[in-house]
C-alpha positions in Angstrom: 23.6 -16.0 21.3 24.6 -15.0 17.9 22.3 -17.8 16.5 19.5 -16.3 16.7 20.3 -12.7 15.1 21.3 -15.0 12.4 17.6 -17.2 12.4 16.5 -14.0 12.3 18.2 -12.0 9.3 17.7 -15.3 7.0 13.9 -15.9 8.1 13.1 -11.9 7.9 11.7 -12.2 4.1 9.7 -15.1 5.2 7.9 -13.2 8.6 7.5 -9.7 6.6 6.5 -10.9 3.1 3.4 -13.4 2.4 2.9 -13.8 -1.2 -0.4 -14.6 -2.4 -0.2 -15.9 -5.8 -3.1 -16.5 -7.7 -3.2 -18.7 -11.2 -4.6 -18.0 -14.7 -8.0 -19.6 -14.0 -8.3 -17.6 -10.7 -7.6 -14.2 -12.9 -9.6 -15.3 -15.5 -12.6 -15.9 -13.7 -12.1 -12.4 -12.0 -12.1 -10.9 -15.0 -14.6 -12.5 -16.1 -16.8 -11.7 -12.6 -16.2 -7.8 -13.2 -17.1 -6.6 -16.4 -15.4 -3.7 -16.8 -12.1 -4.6 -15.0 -8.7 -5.3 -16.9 -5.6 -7.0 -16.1 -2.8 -5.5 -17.1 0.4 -7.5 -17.4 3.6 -5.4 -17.7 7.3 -7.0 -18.0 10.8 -5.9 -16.3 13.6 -7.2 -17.5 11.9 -10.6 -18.2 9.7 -10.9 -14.9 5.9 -10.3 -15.3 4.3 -7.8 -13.0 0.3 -7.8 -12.8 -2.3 -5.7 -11.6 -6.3 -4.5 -11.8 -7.3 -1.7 -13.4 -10.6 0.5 -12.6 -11.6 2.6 -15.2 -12.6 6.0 -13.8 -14.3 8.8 -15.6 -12.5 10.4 -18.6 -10.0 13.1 -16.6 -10.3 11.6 -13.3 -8.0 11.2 -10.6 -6.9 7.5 -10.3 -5.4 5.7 -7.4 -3.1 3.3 -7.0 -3.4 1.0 -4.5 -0.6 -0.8 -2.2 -1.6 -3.6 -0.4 -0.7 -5.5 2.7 1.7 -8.2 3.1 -0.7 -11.2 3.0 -3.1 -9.7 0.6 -4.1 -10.6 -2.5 -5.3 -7.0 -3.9 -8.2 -8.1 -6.3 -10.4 -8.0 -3.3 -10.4 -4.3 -3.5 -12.3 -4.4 -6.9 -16.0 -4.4 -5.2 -15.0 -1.1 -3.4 -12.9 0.4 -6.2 -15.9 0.5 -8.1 -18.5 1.3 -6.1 -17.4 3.9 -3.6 -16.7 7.1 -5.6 -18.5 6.4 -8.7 -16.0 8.3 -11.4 -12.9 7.3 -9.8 -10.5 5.2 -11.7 -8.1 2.6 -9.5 -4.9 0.4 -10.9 -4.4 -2.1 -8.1 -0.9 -3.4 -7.6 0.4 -7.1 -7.3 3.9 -7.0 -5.5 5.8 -9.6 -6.7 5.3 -12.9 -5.6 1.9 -11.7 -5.7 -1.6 -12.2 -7.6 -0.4 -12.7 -11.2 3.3 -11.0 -10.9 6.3 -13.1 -11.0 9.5 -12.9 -8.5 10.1 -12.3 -5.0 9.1 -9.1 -2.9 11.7 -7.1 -1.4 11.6 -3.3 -0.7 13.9 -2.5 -3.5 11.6 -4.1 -5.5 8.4 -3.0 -4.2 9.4 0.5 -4.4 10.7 0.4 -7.8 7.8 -1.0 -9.1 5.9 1.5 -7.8 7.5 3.6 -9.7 6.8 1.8 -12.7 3.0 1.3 -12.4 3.2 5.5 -11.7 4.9 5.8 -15.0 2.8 3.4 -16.7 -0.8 4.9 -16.0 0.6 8.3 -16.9 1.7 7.4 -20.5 -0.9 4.4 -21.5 -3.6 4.7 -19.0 -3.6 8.9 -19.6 -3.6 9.7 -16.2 -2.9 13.6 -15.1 -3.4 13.1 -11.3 -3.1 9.9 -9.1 -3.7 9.1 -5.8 -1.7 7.2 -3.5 -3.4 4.4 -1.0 -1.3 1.8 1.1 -2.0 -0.3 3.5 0.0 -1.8 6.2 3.1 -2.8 4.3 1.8 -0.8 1.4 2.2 2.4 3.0 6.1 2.5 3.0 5.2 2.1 -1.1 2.9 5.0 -0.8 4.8 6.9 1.2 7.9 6.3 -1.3 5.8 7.1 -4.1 5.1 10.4 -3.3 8.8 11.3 -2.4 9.2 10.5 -5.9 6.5 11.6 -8.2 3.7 14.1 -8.0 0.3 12.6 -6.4 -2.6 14.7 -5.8 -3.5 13.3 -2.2 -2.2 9.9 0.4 -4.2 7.8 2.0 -2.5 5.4 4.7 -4.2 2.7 6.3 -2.3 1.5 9.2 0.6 2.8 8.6 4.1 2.7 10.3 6.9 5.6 10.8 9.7 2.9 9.9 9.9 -1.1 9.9 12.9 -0.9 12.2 10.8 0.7 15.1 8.0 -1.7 14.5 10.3 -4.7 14.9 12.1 -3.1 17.3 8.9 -3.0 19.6 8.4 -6.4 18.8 12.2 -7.9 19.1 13.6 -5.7 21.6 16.3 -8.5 22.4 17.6 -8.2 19.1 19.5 -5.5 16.8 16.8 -5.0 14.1 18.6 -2.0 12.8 21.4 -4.1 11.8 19.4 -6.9 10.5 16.6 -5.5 9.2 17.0 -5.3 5.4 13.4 -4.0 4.2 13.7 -0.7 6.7 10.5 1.1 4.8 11.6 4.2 6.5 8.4 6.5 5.6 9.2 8.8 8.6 12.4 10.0 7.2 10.3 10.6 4.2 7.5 12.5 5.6 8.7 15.9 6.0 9.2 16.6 2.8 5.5 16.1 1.8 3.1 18.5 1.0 0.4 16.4 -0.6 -3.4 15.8 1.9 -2.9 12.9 4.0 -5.6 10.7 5.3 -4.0 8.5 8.2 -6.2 6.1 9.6 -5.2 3.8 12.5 -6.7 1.1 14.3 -7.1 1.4 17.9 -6.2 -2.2 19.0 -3.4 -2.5 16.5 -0.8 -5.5 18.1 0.5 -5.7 14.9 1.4 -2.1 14.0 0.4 -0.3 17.7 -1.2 3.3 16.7 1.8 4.7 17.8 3.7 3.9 15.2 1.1 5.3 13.0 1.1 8.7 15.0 5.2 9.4 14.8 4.4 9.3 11.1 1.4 11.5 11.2 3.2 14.0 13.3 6.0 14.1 10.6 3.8 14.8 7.9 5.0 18.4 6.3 1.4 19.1 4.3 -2.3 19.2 5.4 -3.3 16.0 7.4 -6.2 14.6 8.8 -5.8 11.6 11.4 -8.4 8.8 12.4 -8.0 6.2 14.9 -10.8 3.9 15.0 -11.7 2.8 18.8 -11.9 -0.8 18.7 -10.4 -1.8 15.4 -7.7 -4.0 15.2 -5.1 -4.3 12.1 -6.8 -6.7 10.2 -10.5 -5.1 10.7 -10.6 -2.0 9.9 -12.6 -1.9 6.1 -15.6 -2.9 9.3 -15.7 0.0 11.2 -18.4 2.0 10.6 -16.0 5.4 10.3 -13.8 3.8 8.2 -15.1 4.2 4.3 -17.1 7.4 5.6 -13.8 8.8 6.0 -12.1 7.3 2.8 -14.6 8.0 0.6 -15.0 11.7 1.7 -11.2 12.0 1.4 -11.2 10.6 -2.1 -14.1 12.5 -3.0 -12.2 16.1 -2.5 -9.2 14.8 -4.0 -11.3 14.3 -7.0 -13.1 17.9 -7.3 
């Protein structure tokens, strides 16, 4: 029986992470598709790290988006730019991912968050930011704003830990003890005192609505939570709720 604890701790970084890489013709001709847009390349300690930048309006909040863990984030650009005209975005490449080297991990997911946070304050001249996950990406939203001061969170499906998730989903196995990306937001969460927007999806199998609540319920500031009837984890930018609530969210971070 200890076989398959073992499977499972050497095959976790291939279930949870699913880097989507994308080559310097595919960036190029995104750039190229949105005027406007720049790629920023950044290095650490010799590994590249890449992501989009959204200019916003000169003293503008700007948000920094985390994205799922099969998504490559340049997607995003359509909506960062047209939702809340003003608002300036920096979406983030993990690494593994888009045009950033390495592997992903949640040391280094975290950290980097970090980095990007630094980053935009000093060269991009951001005074407030906005932190936006999704999925995988909340834990680094969540972690952000432990860590540094963001005006407002937005999570998109999120989780209260990675243990409990995969415990719900492995309950023959000792996740806890195997599990090394825990993400623990919930343990987080208390401290916070930023606006949170928490949206769930009603017919989550990936990351049932009730992981989403425990987190919710944690939360030590001003929350609002939204469960979309019907949605599941993979379509929730389609409900009609969905960017009616975002955008309204983001719209009074940004007065």
């Amino acid at each position: 029986m200890t076989g398959v604890p073992l499977l499972m701790y050497f095959v976790q970084d291939k279930l949870l992470f699913h880097p989507q890489p994308l080559t310097e013709k595919n960036r190029a001709e995104i750039s190229k598709r949105f005027s406007g847009v720049r790629e920023i390349l950044l290095q650490d300690e010799g590994v590249k790290l890449q992501a989009w930048h959204v200019p916003g309006a000169p003293g503008s909040p700007l948000v920094l988006y985390f994205g799922g863990n099969a998504e490559e984030v340049s997607w995003m650009i359509e909506d960062a730019r047209s939702r809340v005209p003003g608002l300036g975005w920096l979406l983030v490449s993990y690494r593994g991912y888009g045009g950033s080297d390495g592997a992903p991990s949640e040391a280094t997911i975290t950290a980097d968050a970090l980095r990007w946070y630094d980053y935009a304050a000093k060269a991009l001249g951001a005074r407030e930011m906005i932190a936006f996950g999704r999925s995988l990406g909340t834990g680094a939203a969540v972690y952000l704003a432990s860590q540094r001061p963001v005006r407002g969170v937005v999570l998109v499906t999120p989780y209260d830990s990675l243990v409990e998730v995969a415990k719900e989903h492995y309950p023959y196995l000792p996740v806890r003890l195997l599990l090394r990306h825990p993400f623990d937001s919930v343990e987080r969460a208390p401290a916070l005192r930023m606006p949170l927007l928490c949206i769930a999806a009603g017919r989550d199998q990936v990351i049932p609505p009730t992981h989403a609540r425990r987190l919710y319920d944690a939360w030590g500031g001003p929350k609002q939570w939204l469960e979309l009837e019907g949605a599941g984890h993979n379509s929730t930018d389609d409900h009609p709720l969905f960017w009616q609530n975002v955008t309204s969210f983001l719209v009074k971070m940004k007065s």
